[in-house]
N, C-alpha and C positions, 0 to 999 in steps of 0.2 A: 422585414425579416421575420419567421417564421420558428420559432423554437420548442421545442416539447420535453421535458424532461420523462424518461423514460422508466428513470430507478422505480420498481414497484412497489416502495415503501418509502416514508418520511423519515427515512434515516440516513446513515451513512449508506448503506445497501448495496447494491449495482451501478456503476455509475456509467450513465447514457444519454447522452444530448442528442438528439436531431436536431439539425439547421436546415431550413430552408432560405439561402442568400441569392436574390435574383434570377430565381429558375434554376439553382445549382443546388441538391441536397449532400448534404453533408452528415454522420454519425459520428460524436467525439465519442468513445470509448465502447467499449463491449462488455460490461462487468457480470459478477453473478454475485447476489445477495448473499453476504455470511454467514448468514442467521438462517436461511433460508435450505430447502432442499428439493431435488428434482425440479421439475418446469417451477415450481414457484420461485424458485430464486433469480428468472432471470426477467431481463427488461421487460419490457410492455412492447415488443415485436411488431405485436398484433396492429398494433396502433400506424405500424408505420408498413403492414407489409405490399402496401401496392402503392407507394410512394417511388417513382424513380433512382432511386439511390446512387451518386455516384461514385464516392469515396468512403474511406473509415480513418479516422486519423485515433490513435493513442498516445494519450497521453502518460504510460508506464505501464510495465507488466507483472503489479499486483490483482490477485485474482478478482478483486472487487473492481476490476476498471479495463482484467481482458480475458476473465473465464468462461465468457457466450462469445469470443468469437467465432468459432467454428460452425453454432450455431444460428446466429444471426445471418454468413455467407450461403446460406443456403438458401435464404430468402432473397439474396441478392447475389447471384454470381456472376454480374460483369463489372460487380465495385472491388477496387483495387485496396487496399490497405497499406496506411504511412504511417510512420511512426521514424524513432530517434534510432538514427545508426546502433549505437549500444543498445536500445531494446532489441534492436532488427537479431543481437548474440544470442537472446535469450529465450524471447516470446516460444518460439517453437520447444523449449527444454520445460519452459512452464506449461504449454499445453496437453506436453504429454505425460506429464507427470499428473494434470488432474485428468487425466482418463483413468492413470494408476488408483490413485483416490477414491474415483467414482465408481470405480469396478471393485475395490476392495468394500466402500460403502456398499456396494449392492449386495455383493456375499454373506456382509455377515450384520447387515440392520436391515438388510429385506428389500432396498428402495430399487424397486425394479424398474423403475425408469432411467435408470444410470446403467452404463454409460451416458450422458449427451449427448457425445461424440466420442467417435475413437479413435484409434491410433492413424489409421488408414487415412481417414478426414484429415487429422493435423499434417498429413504429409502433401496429400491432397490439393492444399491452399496458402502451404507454404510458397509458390511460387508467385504468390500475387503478392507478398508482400515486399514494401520498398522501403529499405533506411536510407536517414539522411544528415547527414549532418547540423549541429546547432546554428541558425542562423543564417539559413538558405531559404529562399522565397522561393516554390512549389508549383507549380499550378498542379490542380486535383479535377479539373469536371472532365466530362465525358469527353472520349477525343470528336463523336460526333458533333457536341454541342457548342464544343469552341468549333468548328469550324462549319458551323450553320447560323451564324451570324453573331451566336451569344458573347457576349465582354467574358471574358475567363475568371473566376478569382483564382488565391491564390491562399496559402496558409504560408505558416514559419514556426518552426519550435522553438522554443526558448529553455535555457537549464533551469530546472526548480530545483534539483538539487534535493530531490526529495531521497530518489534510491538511482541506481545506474541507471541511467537512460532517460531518465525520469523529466516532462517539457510541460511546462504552459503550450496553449497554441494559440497565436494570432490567425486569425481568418480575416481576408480582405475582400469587400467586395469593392463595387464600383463607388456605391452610395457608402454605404457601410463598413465599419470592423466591430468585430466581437474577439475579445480572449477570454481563452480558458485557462484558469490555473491550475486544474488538474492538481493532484495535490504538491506544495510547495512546501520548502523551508527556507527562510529568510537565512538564519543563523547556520554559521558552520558547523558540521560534524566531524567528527574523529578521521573520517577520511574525505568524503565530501564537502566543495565547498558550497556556501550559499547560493539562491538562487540566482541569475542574471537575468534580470526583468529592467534593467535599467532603463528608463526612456520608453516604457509599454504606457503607450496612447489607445483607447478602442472608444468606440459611442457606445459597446455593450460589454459589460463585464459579469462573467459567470462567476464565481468564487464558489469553492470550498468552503466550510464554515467548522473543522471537526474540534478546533479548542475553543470555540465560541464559549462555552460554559466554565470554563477554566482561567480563572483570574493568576496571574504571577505574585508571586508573593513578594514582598518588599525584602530588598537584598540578595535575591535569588543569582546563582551564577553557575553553569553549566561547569564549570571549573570544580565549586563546591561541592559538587550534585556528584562530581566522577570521583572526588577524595572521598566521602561518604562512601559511596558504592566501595573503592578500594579498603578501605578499614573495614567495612563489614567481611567481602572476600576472605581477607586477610583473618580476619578473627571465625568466623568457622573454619578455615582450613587448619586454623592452629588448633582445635576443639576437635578434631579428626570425621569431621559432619562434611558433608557434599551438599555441593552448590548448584541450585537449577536457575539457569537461566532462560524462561524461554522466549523465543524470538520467532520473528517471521523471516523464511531461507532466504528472502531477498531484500539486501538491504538492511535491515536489525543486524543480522548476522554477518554481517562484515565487519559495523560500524563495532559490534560488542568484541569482535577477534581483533582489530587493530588497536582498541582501546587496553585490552591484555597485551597485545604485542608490545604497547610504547610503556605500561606497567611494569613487564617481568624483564625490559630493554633498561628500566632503568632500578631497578632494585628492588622495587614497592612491591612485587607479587614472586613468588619462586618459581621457576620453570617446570613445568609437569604437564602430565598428557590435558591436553581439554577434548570433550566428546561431541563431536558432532552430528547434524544427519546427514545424509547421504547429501539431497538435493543442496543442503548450505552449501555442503564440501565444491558442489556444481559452481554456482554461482561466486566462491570465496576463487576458485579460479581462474573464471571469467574476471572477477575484480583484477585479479595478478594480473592476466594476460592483457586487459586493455587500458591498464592503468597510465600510460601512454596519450590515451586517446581523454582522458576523464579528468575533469576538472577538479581535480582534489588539492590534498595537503599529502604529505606523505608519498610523494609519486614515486621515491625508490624504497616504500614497506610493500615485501611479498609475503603474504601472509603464511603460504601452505612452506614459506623456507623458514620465517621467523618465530614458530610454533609446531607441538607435537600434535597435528590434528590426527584424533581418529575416529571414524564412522563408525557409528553402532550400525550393529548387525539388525535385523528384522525378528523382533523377539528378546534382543538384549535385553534391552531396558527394562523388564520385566523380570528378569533373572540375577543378574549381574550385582556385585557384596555392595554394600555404600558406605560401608567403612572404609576410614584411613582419608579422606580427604579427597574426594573427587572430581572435576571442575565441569558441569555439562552446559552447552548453550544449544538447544535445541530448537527445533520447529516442533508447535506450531504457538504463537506467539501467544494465542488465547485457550492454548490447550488443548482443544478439539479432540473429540475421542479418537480413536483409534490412530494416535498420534506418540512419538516416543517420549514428549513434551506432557502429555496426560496421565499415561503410565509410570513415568516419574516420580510424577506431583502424590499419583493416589498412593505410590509407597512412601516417602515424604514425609506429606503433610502431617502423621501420626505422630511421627520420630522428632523431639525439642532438638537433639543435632542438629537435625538438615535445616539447609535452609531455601527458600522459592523469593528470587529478586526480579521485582517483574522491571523491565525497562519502558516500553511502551503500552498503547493502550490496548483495555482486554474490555468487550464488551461486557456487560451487568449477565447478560444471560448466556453467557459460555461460563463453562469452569474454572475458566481461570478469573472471569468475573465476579462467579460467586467465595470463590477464595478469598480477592482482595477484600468483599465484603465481609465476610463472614471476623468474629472476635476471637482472640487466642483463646481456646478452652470451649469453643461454640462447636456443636455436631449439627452436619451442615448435608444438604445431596450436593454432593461434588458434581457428578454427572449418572446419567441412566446406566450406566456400564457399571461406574464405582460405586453409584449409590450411596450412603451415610458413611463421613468422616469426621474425623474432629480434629480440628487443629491446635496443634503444637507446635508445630516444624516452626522457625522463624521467618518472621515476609515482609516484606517491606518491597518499597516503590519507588523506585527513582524515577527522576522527571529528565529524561534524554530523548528528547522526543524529535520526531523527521517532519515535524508540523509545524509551521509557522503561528506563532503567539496571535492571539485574538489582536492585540493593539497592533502589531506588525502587519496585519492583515488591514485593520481600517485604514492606517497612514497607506497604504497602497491603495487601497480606493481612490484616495484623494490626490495619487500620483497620476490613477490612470486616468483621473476625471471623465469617467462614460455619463453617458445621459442616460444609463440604466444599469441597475445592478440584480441579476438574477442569483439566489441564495440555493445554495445546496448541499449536500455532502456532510451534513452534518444533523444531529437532533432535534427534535424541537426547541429546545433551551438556545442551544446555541444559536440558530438561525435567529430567533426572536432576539437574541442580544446583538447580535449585527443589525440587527433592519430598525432599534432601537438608534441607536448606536449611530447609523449611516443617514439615520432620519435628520436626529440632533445637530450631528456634526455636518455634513452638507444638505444641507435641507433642499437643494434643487434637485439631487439627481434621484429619481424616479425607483421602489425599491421593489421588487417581486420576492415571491416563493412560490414557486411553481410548486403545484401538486403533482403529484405521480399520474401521468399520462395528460395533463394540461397544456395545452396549445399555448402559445404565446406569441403576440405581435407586439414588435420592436420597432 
């Protein structure tokens, strides 16, 4: 077996596997780098562009894991693309929203390579894509090549439980298996439940590594972590100060809207409008409508009936009074400029009212990074747009995270017992504390970190 990690950085980045499994290529995800802009954000393509390709499989549709796909099909347009029944709702409402993104980025920061793709393409290639249900065995290679002597493999999703739709994927070949976790959560969330990996056996395990650097503190209880967060709420709004919360539209943004819904259902919070973006608004409906179909808690909470949601307009958030107490959970989760979640923050952060509660994680070098960093009274560059702020505003960090715990993660290695564990998705810090960590604790099984565009044989 034949593997290459494709992400063009040691980071969390893009995240993209090529597999070569017995004459069969395989790409697990199509990401585009966060951090990143125009062609540099996206995979290392290059690497694989006259490789036979015959499938794409995703594992969720976070732009870090399916923002080059449109891109990458062009390089390959007789490979079909699989993914989880619930992504198969969504993927197409995400792609064409980052063309919206990418053409507004072009307009007004200059990047004239954006578009990527556009709207036309994501219509395009939508007909090659296939959902499927959790726990269904696939086959994926080419229809010529199964029937030109070759053994077929096959794949299967499995729920991680990360955001809707969200799968590990087992890959079977004859000799071989390899899973991907793509990213997981062991532990339940507010709506979502944990992942279902039960009984994953592979000879090759890719993991994720993004809490590797992040120890749990002794006592900690997601329980604690959500009364905290509600008493803080709760005490700016009585203080007549507005509340940002911001989130990523897919996924944060449901789990933060059900967590207020079973709040203000049971007394803890008062009923009042909360503000959202457009795209959450998307996706909080798709939660409603296939809450049916999705492994949750709460299968009869509809959010858009249990709550006053309302979209901000294009330009509110820059306008609009922040007096009297006002509740917003916005995109984009680390801020990003030209974002209503940025605009916010820069009016904000000045004001000891307001207050910025981040839920999950915000990279060091976004604005919403250098926020978490920065000291109360410290004048800081927020970002190239906002340039020098100084904070006041109150902030704080709750630990509610869609990530499986560092420890949850090695005890699964040792569930899956492969005879190789390839590290990824995660920082330097944290990789080196798994391969630490993995070395210690089963010292047979064999440990990699694939460099960005490094071949690997399994």
């Amino acid at each position: 077996m034949r593997i290459i990690n494709l992400n063009p950085d040691s980071d969390i980045g893009a995240s993209a596997w090529f597999i070569d499994i017995e004459g069969h290529r395989l790409l697990m995800d199509a990401g585009t780098h966060p951090k990143r802009e125009g062609r540099e954000s996206l995979p290392l393509y290059n690497l694989i562009q006259k490789e036979d390709l015959d499938a794409i499989a995703l594992s969720h549709c976070h732009h870090d894991h399916v923002g080059s796909l449109p891109v990458v099909l062009r390089h390959f347009p007789k490979a079909h693309v699989l993914m989880t029944q619930l992504s198969y709702f969504i993927v197409e409402r995400v792609l064409h929203n980052s063309v919206n993104v990418m053409t507004r980025q072009r307009d007004e920061l200059g990047i004239k390579e954006y578009p990527l793709f556009t709207h036309d393409e994501v219509d395009d290639i939508a007909p090659r894509f296939q959902g499927f249900k959790y726990n269904r065995e696939v086959e994926w290679a080419a229809f010529q090549k199964t029937r030109a002597g070759f053994s077929s493999p096959t794949l299967e999703f499995y729920d991680a439980g990360h955001a809707l739709g969200s799968a590990g994927i087992m890959v079977r070949g004859q000799k071989q298996t390899v899973f991907f976790t793509g990213d997981v959560s062991f532990r339940d969330q507010t709506i979502l439940k944990g992942a279902r990996f039960e009984d994953v056996k592979a000879d090759v395990l890719i993991m994720e590594t993004t809490r590797g650097n992040r120890a749990i503190p002794s006592g900690f209880t997601r329980e604690a972590e959500i009364e905290r967060l509600t008493q803080a709420i709760d005490r700016v709004l009585k203080r007549k100060g507005s509340v940002l919360i911001p989130t990523f539209a897919l996924g944060r943004t449901q789990e933060i809207l059900a967590l207020l819904a079973l709040l203000t259902r049971a007394g803890k919070l008062k009923h009042q409008p909360i503000y959202i973006g457009g795209l959450g608004r998307v996706f909080t409906e798709i939660y409603d409508l296939e809450a049916h179909r999705t492994h949750r808690n709460h299968s009869n909470l509809q959010l858009h009936e249990a709550l006053n949601l309302i979209v901000l307009e294009h330009g509110q958030a820059q306008k609009m009074k922040l007096t009297g107490g006002r509740l917003f959970v916005i995109t984009a989760g680390m801020m990003s400029e030209n974002t209503a979640a940025h605009d916010l923050a820069t009016r904000m952060i000045g004001d000891e009212k307001q207050a910025i509660f981040f839920v999950g994680y915000a990279d060091p070098d976004t604005p919403g990074g250098r926020l978490k960093k920065a000291r109360p009274g410290e004048t800081f560059v927020f970002s190239g747009s906002a340039g020098e702020v100084t904070k006041r505003c109150e902030m704080q960090d709750f630990d509610l995270t869609a990530h499986a715990n560092r420890d949850e993660l090695l005890d699964f290695v040792g569930e899956v017992s492969p005879h190789t564990v390839l590290l990824g998705h995660g920082g330097e810090d944290s990789r080196h504390w798994f391969e630490e960590q993995i070395r210690a604790r089963y010292p047979k099984i064999n440990v990699i970190q694939p460099a960005p565009g490094k071949s690997v044989e399994v």
